[in-house]
N, CA, C and O atoms as CSV, one atom per row, in Angstrom:
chain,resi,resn,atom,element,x,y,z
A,1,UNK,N,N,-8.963,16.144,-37.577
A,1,UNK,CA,C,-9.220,14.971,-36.764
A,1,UNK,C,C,-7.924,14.227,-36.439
A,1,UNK,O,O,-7.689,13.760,-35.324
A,2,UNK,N,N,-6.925,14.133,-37.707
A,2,UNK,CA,C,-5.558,13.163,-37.321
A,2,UNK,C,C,-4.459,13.898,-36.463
A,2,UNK,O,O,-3.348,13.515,-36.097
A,3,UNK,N,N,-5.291,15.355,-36.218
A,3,UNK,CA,C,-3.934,16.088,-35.547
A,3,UNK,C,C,-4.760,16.103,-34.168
A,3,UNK,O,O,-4.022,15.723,-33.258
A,4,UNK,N,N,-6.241,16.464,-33.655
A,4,UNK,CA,C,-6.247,16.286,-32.642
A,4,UNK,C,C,-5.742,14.589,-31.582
A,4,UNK,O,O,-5.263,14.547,-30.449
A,5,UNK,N,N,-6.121,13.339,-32.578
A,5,UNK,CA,C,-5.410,12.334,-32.329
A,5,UNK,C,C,-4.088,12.354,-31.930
A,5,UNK,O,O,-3.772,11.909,-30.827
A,6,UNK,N,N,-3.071,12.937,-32.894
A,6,UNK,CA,C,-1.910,12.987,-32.196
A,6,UNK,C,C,-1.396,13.815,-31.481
A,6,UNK,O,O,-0.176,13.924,-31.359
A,7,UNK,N,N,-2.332,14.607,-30.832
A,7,UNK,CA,C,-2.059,15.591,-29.988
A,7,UNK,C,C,-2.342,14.605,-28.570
A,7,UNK,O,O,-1.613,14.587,-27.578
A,8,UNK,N,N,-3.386,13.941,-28.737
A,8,UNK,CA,C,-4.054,13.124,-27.489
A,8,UNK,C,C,-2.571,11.922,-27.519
A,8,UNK,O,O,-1.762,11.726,-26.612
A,9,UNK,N,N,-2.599,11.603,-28.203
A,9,UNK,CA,C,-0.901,10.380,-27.891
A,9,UNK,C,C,-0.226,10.834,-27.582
A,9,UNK,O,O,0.510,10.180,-26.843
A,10,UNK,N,N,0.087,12.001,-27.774
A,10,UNK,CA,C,1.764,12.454,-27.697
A,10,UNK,C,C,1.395,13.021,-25.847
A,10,UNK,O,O,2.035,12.523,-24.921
A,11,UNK,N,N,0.484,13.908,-25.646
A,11,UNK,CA,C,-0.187,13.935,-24.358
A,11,UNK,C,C,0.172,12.741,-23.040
A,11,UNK,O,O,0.877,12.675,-22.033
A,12,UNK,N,N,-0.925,11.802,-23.884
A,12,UNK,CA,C,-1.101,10.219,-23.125
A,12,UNK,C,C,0.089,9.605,-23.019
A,12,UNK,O,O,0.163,8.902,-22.011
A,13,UNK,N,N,1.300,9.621,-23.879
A,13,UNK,CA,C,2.625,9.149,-23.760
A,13,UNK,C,C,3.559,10.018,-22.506
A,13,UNK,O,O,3.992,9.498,-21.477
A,14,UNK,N,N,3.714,11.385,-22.894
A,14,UNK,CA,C,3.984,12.521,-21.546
A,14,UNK,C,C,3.679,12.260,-20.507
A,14,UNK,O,O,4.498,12.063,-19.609
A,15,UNK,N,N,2.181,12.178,-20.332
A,15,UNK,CA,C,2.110,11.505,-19.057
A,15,UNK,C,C,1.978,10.199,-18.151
A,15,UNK,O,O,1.460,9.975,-17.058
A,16,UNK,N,N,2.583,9.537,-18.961
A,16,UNK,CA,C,2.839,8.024,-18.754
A,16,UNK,C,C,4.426,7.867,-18.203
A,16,UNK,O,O,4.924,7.097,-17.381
A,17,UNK,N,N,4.964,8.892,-18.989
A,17,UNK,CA,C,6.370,9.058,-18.548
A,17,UNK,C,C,6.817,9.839,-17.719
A,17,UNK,O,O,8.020,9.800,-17.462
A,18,UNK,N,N,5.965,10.758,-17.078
A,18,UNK,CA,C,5.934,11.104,-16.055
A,18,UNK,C,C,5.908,10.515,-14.842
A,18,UNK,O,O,6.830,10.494,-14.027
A,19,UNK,N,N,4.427,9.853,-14.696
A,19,UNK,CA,C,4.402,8.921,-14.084
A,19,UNK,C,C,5.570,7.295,-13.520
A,19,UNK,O,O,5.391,6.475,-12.620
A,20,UNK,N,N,6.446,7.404,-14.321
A,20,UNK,CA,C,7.239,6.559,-14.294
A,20,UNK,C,C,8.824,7.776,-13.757
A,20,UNK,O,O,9.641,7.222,-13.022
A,21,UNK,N,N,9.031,8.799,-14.024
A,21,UNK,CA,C,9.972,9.017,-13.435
A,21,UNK,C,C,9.925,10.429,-12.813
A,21,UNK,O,O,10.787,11.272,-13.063
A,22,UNK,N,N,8.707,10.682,-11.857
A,22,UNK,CA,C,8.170,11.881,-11.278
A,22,UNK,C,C,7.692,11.118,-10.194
A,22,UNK,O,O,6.947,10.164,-10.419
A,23,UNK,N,N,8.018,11.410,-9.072
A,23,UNK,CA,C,7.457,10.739,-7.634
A,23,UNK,C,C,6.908,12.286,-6.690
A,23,UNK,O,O,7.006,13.486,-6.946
A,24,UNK,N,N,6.365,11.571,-5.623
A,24,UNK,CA,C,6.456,12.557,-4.496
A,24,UNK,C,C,6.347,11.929,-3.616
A,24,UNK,O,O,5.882,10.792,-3.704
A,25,UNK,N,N,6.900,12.678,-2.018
A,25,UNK,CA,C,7.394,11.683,-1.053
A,25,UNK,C,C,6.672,12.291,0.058
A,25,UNK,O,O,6.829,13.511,0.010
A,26,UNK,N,N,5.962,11.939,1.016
A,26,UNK,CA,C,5.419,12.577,2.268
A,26,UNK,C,C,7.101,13.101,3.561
A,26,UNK,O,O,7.814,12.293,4.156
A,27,UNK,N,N,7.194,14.291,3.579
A,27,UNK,CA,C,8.522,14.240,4.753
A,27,UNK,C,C,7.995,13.210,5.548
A,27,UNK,O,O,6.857,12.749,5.644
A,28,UNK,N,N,9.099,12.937,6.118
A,28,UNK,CA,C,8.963,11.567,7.328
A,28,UNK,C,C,8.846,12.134,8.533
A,28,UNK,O,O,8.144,11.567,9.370
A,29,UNK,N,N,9.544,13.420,8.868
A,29,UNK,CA,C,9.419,14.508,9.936
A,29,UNK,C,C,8.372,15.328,10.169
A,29,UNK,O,O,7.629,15.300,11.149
A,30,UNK,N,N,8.324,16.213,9.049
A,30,UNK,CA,C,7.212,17.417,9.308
A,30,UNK,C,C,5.746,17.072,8.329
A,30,UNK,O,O,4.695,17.691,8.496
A,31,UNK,N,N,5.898,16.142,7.465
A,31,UNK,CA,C,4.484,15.685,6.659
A,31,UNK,C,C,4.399,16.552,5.171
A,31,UNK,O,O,3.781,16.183,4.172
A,32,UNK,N,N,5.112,17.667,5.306
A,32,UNK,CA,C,5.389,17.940,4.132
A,32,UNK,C,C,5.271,17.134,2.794
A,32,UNK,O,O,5.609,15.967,2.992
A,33,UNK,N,N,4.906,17.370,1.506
A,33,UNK,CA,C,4.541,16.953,-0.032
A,33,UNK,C,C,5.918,17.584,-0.653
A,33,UNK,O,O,6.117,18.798,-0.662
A,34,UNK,N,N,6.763,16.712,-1.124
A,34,UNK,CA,C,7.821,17.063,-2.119
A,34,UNK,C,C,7.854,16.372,-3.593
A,34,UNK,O,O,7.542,15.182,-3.605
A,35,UNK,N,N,8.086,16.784,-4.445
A,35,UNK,CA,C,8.047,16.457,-5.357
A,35,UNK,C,C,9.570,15.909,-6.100
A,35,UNK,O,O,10.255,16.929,-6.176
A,36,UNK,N,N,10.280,14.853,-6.610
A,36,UNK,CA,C,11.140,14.470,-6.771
A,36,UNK,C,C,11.370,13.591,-7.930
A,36,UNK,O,O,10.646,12.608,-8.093
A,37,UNK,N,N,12.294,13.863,-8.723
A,37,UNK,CA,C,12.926,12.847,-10.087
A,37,UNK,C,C,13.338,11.310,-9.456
A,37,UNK,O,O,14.176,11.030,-8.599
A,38,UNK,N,N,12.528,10.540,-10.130
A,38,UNK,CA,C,13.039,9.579,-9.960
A,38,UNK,C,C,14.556,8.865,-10.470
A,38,UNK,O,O,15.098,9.212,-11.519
A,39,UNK,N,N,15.048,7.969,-9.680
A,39,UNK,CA,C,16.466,7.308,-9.985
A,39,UNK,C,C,16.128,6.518,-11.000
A,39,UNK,O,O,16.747,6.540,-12.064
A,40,UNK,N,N,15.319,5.901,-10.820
A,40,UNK,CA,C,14.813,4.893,-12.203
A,40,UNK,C,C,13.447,4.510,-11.983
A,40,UNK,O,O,12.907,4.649,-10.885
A,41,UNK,N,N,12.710,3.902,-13.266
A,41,UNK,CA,C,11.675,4.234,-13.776
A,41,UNK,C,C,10.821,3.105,-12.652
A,41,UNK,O,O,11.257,2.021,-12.264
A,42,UNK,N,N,9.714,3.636,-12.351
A,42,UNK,CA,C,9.080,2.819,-11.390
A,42,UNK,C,C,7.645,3.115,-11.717
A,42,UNK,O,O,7.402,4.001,-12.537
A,43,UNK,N,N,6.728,2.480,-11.172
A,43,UNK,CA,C,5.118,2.536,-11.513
A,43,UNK,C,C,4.911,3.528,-10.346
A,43,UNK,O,O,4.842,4.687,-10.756
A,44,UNK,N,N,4.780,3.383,-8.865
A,44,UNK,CA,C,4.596,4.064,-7.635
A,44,UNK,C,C,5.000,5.476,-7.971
A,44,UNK,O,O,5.987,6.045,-8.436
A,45,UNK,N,N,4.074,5.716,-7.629
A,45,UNK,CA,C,4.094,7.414,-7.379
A,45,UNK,C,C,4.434,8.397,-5.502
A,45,UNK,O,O,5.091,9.215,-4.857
A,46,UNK,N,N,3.568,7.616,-5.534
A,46,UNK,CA,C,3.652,8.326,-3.909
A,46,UNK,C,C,4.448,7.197,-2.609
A,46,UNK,O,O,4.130,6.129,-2.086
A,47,UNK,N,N,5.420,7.997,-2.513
A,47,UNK,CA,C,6.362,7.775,-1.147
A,47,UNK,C,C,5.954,7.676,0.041
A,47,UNK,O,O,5.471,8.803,0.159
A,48,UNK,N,N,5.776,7.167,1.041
A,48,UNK,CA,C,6.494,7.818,2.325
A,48,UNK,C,C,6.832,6.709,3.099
A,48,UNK,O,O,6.934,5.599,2.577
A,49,UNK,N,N,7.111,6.990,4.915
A,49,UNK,CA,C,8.165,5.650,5.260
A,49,UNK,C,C,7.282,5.645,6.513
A,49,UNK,O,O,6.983,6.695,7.082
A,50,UNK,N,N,6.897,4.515,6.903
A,50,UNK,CA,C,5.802,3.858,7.782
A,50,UNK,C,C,6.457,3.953,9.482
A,50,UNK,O,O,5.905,3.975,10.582
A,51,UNK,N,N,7.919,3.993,9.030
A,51,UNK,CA,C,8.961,4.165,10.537
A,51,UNK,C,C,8.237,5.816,10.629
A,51,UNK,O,O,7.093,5.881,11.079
A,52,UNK,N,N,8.739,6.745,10.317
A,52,UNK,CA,C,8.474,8.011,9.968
A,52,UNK,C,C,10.167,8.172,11.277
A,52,UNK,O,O,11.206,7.677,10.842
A,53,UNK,N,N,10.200,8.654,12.304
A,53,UNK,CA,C,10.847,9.430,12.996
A,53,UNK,C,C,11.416,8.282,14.471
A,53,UNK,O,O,12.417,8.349,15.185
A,54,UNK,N,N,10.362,7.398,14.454
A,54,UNK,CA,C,10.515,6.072,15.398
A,54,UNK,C,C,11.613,5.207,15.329
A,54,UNK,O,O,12.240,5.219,14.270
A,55,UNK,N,N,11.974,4.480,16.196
A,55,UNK,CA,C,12.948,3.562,16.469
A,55,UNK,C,C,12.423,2.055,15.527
A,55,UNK,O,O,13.274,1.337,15.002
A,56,UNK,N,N,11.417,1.848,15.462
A,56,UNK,CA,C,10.597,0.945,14.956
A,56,UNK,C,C,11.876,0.646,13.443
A,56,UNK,O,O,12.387,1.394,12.610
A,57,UNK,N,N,11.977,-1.222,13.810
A,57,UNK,CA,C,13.039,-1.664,12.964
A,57,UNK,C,C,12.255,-2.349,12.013
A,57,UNK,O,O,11.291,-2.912,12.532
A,58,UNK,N,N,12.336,-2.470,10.945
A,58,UNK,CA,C,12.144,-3.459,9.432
A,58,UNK,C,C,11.420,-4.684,9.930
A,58,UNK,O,O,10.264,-4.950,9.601
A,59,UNK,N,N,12.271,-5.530,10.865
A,59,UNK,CA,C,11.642,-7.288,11.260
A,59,UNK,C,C,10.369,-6.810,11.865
A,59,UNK,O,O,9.706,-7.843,11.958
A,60,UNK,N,N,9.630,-5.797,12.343
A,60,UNK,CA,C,8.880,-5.479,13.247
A,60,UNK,C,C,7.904,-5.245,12.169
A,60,UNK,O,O,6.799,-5.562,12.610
A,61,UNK,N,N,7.830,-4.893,11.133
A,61,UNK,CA,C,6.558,-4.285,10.420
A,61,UNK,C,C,5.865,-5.485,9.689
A,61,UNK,O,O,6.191,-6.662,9.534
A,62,UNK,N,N,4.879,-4.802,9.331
A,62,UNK,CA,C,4.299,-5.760,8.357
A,62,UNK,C,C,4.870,-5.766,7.203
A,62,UNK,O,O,5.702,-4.883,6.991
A,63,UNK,N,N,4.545,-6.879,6.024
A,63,UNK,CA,C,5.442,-6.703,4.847
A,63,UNK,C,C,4.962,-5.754,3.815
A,63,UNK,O,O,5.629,-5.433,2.831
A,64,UNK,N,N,3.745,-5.311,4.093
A,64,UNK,CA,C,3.526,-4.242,3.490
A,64,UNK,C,C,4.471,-2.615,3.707
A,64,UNK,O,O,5.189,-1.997,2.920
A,65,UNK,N,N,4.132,-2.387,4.881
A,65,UNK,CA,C,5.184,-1.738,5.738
A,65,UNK,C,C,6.526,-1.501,5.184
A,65,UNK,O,O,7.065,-0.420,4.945
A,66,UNK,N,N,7.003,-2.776,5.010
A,66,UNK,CA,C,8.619,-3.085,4.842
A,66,UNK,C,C,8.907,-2.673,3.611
A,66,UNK,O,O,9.930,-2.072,3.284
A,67,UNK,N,N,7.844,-3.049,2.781
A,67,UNK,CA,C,8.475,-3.070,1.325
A,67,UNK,C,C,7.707,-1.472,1.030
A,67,UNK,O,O,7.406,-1.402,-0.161
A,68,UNK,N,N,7.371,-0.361,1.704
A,68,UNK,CA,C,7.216,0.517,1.509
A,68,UNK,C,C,8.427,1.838,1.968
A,68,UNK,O,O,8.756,2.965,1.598
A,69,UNK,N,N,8.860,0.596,3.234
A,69,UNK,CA,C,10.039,1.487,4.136
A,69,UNK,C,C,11.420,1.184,3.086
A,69,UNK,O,O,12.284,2.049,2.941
A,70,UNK,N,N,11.486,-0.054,2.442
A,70,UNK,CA,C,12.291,-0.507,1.365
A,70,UNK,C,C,12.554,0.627,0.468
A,70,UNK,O,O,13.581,1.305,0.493
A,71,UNK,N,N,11.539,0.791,-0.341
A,71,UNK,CA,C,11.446,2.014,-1.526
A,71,UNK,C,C,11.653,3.229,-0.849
A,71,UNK,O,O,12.779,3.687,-1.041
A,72,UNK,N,N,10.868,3.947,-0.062
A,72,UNK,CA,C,11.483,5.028,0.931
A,72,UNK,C,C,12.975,5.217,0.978
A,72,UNK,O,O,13.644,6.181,0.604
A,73,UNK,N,N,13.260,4.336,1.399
A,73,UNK,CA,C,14.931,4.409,1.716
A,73,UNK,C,C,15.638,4.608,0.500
A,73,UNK,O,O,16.406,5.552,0.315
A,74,UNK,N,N,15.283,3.387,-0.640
A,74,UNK,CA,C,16.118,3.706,-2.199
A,74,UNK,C,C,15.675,4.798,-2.939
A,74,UNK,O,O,16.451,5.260,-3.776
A,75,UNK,N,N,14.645,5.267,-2.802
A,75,UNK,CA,C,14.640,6.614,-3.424
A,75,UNK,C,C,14.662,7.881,-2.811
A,75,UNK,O,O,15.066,8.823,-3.491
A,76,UNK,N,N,14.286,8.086,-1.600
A,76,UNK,CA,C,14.440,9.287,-1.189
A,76,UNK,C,C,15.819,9.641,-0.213
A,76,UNK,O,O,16.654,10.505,-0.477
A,77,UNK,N,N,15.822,8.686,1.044
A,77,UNK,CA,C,17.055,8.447,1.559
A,77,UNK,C,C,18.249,8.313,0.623
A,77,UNK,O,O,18.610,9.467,0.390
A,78,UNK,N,N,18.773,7.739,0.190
A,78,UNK,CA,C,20.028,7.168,-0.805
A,78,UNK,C,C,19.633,8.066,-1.523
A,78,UNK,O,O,20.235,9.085,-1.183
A,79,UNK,N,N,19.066,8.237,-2.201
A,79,UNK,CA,C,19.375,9.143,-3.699
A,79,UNK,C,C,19.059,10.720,-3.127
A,79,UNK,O,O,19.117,11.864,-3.578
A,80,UNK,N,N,18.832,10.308,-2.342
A,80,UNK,CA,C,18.768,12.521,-1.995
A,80,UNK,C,C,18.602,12.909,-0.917
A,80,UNK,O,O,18.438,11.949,-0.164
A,81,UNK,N,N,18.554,13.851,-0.408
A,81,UNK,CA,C,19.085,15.092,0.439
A,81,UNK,C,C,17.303,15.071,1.186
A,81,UNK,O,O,16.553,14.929,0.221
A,82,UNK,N,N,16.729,15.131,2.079
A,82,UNK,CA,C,15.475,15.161,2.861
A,82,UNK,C,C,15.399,16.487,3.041
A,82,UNK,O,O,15.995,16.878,4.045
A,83,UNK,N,N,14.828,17.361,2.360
A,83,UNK,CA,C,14.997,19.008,2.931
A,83,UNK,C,C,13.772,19.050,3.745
A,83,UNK,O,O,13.475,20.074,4.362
């Protein structure tokens, strides 16, 4: 019983920490699912950027929008390579 318990924590901890530094990002181009290490530890899991391929600037969106195009940019743009 005390080992299936700590089999279930050690589990439930793994994937908690996953969750915190395992993302995935929608391509902004082709729609593509990538999977990517995070720069630092964040709750959000899933990426993508509301501009996608458009001219459409930051003051123009909603702030939902913004602060999604925000994170977009610091983690996938800046920290890596868009294959």
């Amino acid at each position: 019983m005390k080992r299936k318990i700590r089999i279930l924590i050690l589990v439930t901890i793994i994937l908690i920490l996953l969750k915190f530094w395992v993302g995935i990002y929608i391509h902004d181009e082709f729609g593509g699912k990538h999977l990517f290490i995070k720069h630092r530890p964040i709750w959000k899991t899933f990426f993508y950027s509301p501009r996608g391929m458009s001219d459409l600037k930051l003051s123009e969106m909603s702030l939902e929008e913004q602060n999604e195009q925000i994170l977009f940019d610091e983690f996938i743009l800046r920290s890596q390579t868009i294959e």
